[in-house]
N, C-alpha and C positions, 0 to 999 in steps of 0.2 A: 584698317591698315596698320601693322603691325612695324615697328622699329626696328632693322637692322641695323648692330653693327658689322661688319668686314676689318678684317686683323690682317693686314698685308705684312706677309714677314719675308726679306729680300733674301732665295733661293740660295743662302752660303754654303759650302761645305762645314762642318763643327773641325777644326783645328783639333789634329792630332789623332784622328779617327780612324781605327784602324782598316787596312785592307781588308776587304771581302763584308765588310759591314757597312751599314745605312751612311750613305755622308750627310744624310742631314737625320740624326738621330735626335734632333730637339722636336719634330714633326708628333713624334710620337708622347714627348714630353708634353708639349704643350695641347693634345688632343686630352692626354689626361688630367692636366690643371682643369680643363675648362668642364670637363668632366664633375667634376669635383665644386665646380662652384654652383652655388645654394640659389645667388640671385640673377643666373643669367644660364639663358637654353642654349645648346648647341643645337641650331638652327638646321646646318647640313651639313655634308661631310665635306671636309678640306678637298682644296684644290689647287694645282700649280696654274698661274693666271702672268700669263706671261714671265717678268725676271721674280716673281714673288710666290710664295705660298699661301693662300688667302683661307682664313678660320671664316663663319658664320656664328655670331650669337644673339639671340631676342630674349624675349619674356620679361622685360625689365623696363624700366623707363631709362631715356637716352643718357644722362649722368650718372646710373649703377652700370649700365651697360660698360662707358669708356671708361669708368674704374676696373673693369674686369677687365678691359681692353690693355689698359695702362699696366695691370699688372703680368700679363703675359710677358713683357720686357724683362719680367724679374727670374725669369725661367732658366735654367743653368745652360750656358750652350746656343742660347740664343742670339742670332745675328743683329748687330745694330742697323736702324733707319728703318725700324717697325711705324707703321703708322695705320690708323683705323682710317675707313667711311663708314660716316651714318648715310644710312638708304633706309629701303623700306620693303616689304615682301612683293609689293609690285612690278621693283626695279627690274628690267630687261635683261641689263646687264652689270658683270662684276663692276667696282670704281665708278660709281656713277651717284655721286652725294657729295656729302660736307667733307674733305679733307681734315683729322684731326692728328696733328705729329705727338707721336708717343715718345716716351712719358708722360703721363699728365705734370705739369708744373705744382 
């Protein structure tokens, strides 16, 4: 059973975003940070999950995981009241785990 984390990021428009382009242009930001990190997999592709946006990442043990969780917060454009679940590949459903509030401390 492999360790999910889930990256719940609350569905805002990016402030100042021009007509005719993405209102949530941090989607595609934050597909490519995770992209980009060494110690954690993009599990599956993003999804709107109710008022959120919710990332998938594994391949890590659960404290590298919410490090990479935590730092998706640091992403330019990014809405605040980002928060992870740990779950696991078994889980039925999205939000179904440990609630952890991002940032890490």
């Amino acid at each position: 059973m492999d360790t999910i984390v889930e990256i719940h990021v609350p569905l805002r428009e990016a402030p100042g975003t021009p007509e005719g382009s993405s209102a949530f242009p941090w989607i595609d930001q934050v597909e490519d940070f995770l992209a980009e990190q060494e110690v954690a997999e993009v599990h599956d592709e993003g999804e709107e999950y109710g008022e959120a946006y919710v990332f998938f990442i594994t391949g890590a043990a659960e404290e590298d995981l919410l490090a990479v969780a935590s730092r998706v917060t640091t992403v330019p454009g990014i809405p605040s009241g980002v928060f992870a679940v740990v779950t696991n590949d078994e889980a039925e459903e999205i939000g179904r785990g440990r609630r952890v509030e991002l940032p890490l401390g």
